[in-house]
N, C-alpha and C positions, 0 to 999 in steps of 0.2 A: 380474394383476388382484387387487385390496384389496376387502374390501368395506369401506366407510365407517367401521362401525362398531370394526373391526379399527386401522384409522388412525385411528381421533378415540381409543382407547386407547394407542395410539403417543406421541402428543401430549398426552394429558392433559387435549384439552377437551371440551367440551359441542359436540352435534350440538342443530342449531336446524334440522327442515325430514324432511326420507325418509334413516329410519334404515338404509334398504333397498340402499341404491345402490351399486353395483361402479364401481370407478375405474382404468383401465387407466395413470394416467399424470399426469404435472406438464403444467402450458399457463402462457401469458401471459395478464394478464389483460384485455387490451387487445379482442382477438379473445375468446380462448380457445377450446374443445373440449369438444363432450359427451364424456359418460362420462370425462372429467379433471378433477382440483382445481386451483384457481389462490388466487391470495395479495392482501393488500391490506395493504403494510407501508409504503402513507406515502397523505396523505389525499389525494395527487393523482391517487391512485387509487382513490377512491372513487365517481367520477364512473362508470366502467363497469360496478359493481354488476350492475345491473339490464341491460346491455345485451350483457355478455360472455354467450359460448356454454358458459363452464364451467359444470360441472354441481355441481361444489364450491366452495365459496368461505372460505378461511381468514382470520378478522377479529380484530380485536381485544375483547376483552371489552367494554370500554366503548362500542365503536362502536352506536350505534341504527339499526336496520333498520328497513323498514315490514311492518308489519303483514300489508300485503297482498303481500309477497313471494312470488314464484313459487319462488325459489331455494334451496339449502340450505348452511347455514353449519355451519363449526367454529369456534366462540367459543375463543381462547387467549390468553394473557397475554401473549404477544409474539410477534405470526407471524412476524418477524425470522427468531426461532429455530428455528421449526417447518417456514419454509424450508429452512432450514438440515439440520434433522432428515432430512426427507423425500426430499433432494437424495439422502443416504446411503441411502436406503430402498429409495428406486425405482432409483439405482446406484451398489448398491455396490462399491468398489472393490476390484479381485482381491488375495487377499492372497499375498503372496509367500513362498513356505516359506525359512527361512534355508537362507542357501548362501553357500559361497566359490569362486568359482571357478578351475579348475587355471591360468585364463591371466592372474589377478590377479597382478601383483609386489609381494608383501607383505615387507616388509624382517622380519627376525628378530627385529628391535630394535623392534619395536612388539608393540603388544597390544591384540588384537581380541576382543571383549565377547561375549557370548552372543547366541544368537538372529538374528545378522549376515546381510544377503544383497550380497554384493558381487562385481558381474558381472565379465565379463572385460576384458581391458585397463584394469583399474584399476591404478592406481601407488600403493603409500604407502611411504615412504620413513622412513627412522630415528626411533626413539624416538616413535611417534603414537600416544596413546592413544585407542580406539574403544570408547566405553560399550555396553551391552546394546541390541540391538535398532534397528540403527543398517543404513541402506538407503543403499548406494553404487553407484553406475548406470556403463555402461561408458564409458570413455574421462575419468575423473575422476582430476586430478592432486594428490595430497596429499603435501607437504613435509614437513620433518625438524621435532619438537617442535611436535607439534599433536594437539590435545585435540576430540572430539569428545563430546558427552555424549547420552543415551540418547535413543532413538527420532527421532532426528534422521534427515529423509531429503533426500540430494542427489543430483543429477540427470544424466543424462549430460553429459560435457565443461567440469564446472567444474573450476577451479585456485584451488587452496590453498593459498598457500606458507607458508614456515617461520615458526614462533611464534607461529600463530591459536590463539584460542579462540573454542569454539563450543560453545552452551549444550543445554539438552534440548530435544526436539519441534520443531526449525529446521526450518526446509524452505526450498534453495538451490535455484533453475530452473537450467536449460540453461544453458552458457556464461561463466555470473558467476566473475569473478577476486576473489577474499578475499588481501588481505595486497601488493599488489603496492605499491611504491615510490610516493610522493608526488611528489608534482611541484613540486622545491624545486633552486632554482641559486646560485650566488654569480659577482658577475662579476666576474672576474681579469684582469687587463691586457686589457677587451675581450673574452673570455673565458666563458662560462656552462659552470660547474662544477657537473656534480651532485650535492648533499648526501647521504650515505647517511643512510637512514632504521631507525633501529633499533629502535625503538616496537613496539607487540603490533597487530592487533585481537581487542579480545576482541567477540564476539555473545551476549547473555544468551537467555534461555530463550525459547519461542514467538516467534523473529522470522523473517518471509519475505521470504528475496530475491527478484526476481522475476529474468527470465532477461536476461544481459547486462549485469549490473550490475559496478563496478569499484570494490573497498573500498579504500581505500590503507593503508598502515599508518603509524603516528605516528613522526616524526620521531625523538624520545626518550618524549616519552607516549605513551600509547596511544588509538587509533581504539577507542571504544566505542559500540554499538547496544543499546538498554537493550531490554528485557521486554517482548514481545509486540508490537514494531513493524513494520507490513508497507511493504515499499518495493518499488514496482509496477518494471517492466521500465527497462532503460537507465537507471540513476540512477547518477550517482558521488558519490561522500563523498572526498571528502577527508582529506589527513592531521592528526590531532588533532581531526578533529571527534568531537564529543559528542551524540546522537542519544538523547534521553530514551524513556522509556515509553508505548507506546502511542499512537508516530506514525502518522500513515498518508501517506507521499512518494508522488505520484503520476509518471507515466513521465517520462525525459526531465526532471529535474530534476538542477541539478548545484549541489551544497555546496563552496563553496572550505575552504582549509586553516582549522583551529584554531575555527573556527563551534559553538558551542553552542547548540541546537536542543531545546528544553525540552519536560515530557510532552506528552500529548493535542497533540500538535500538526499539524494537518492542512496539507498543503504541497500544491498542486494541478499539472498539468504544467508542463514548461518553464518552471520555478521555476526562477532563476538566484539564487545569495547571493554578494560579496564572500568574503572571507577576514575571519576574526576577528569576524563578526555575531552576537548574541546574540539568540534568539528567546525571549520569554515562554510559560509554559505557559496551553494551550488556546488559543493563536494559529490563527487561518486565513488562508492569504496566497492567491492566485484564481493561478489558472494563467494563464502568461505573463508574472509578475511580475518584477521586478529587484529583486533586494534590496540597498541600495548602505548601510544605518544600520540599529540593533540595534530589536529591537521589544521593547513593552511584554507584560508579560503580557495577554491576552484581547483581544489586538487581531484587526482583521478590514481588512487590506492590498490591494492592488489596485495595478498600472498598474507601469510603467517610466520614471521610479524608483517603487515602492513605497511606499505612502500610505497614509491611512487613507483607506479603502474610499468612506465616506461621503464625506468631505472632497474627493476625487478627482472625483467623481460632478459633486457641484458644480460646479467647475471645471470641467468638462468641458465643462458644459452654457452657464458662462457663456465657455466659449470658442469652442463654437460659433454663440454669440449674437454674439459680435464686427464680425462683416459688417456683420449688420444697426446694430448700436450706429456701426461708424463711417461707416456713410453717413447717420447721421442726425445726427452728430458734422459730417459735411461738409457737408450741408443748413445746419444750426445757425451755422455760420462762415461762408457763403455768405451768407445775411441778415443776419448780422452785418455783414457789409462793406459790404452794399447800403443798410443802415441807415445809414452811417457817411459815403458819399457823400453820401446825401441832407441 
C-alpha cells in the first residue's frame, strides 16, 4: 500500500482531489475498486470517469474534469506511460542473480559476457558470442556463429541456429525458431528440390518475438527485423523479408519470401502477404487481410484481397444493396414488356 502522494511523485504529476489516500493496487477502469488507481489512456474511456469504483484516477493533463467531481486525479503528460510505470511498481519483477549453470553445454569456443544467468539444459554450441547481462532460460538451443548483444532475454525452448544476429534489449517468448530454413524448391524432372538457404537473420536492438514464432533465414540476403519491432505470438517471416522500424505484427500473421515491410507499420492478425509485396511506411492493413499487390506509403487496407479501407467499405455496402437493385431492375423490365405489348 502507496500513499497517493508517494505515487503522484513517482510519476511526476499533479494530485487534483484527497492528497490523503493509501492505494493498495492497479484496477480497470470500467468497474474499478476502492482504495485502487485506474488509467484513462484513450477518450473511450472517459465515459466511466464518474461512474468507476476507483479511488484514483490517472488522466491526461489536458483532459477537463468537472468542477463538482467527487473523485481524485493524477494529471500526467501521458498516462500511456505512467501505466507503464506503475505496472513495474506495484510488480515488480524478480531479479535474477547471474548464474551459469553446471548442466548448461557451453562449448569452449564461445564467450559468455558478464553478469549472464543461463539455466540448465541450455545448449550453445561453437564460436557464440553473449554480450553483458544476457538471460538464457532452460531448454534453449543456440547454434555455431551467433551473436547475442547485451541485456537481451530469451525464454525457455527457443532454437537459434547458426549465423543469427541478435541485437541489445531483445526479448524471444517460449518456443520461437530464429534462423530456420526458408521455404524455397526448384522443380527437377517432376521433382521439388530444396534450395539451401545461406543468408543471416540479423534482429536489431529492442525487438520482441512473441512465443511460437518462425524467422527464416535468407536465401543469400539476409532476414532483417529493424529497431524496436514487436511481433505478437505465431507469426512467420519469411526468407529475405525486410521488417522496418517500429512495426507492430499482430498474432497469426504470415510474411511470404523477399516482402519489404516498411517503418511504423502496424499489421493486424491473420494478415497473410504474397512473396515479394512492398509495404509503405506508417501503413495499417485490418486483421484478416490478404495481401496479393505492394501498398503505398500511409495507406489504411482492409478485406481479402486487400484494398483501400474506405474504398472496400463502399463496395461493400453497394454489394449488399445488390438484391434489392435487382429485383427492382426485374420490376423495371417487367413493365417494360407489358408496356410493349400494349
Amino acid at each position: 500500500m502507496y500513499n497517493i502522494s508517494k505515487i503522484n511523485k513517482f510519476l511526476n504529476g499533479t494530485i487534483v482531489g484527497d492528497k490523503n489516500l493509501v492505494i493498495k493496487g492497479l484496477c480497470d477502469i470500467e468497474e474499478g475498486k476502492k482504495e485502487h488507481i485506474s488509467f484513462v489512456i484513450h477518450k473511450n474511456y472517459e465515459k466511466y470517469i464518474e461512474t468507476t469504483n476507483a479511488s484514483v484516477i490517472i488522466i491526461n493533463h489536458n483532459l477537463k474534469i468537472s468542477e463538482n467531481s467527487c473523485k481524485t486525479f493524477i494529471k500526467v503528460n501521458n498516462p500511456s506511460v505512467a501505466f507503464l510505470k506503475l505496472l513495474d511498481f506495484y510488480n515488480p519483477k524478480p531479479k535474477l542473480k547471474p548464474k551459469i549453470s553446471k548442466n548448461a553445454i557451453i562449448s569452449e569456443k564461445s564467450q559468455i559476457g558478464k553478469n549472464c544467468f543461463i539455466e540448465s539444459n541450455v545448449t550453445i554450441r561453437d564460436n557464440v558470442i553473449i554480450e553483458n547481462n544476457v538471460t538464457i532460460k532452460s531448454g534453449t538451443v543456440i547454434d555455431s556463429d551467433v551473436f547475442i548483444g547485451e541485456g537481451t532475454f530469451i525464454n525457455t525452448n527457443v532454437s537459434i541456429n547458426h549465423n543469427v544476429i541478435i541485437g541489445k534489449k531483445c526479448f524471444i517468448e517460449s518456443g520461437t525458431v530464429v534462423g530456420s530454413d526458408g521455404f524455397g524448391t526448384i522443380n527437377v524432372d517432376g521433382k521439388h528440390i530444396k534450395i539451401p538457404h545461406i543468408g543471416k537473420v540479423i534482429i536489431k536492438d529492442d525487438v520482441l518475438l512473441g512465443s511460437n514464432c518462425s524467422i527464416d533465414r535468407g536465401t543469400i540476403n539476409d532476414t532483417v527485423i529493424n529497431e524496436n519491432t514487436k511481433i505478437d505470438n505465431m507469426v512467420h517471416v519469411g526468407h529475405n523479408v525486410i521488417i522496418g522500424k517500429s512495426c507492430l505484427i499482430c498474432a497469426q500473421t504470415g510474411i511470404g519470401g523477399s516482402c519489404n515491410i516498411g517503418d511504423n507499420v502496424m499489421i493486424g492478425g491473420k494478415v497473410g502477404f504474397i512473396d515479394h509485396i512492398n509495404v509503405g511506411n506508417n501503413s495499417i492493413i485490418v486483421a484478416h487481410s490478404m495481401v496479393f499487390k505492394s501498398i503505398k506509403p500511409g495507406s489504411y487496407f482492409s478485406g481479402d484481397p486487400a484494398r483501400n479501407h474506405r474504398d472496400r467499405i463502399k463496395e461493400d455496402i453497394l454489394v449488399s444493396k445488390l438484391p434489392k437493385i435487382s429485383d427492382k431492375v426485374a420490376v423495371s423490365a417487367s413493365a417494360i414488356k407489358a408496356l410493349r405489348k400494349k
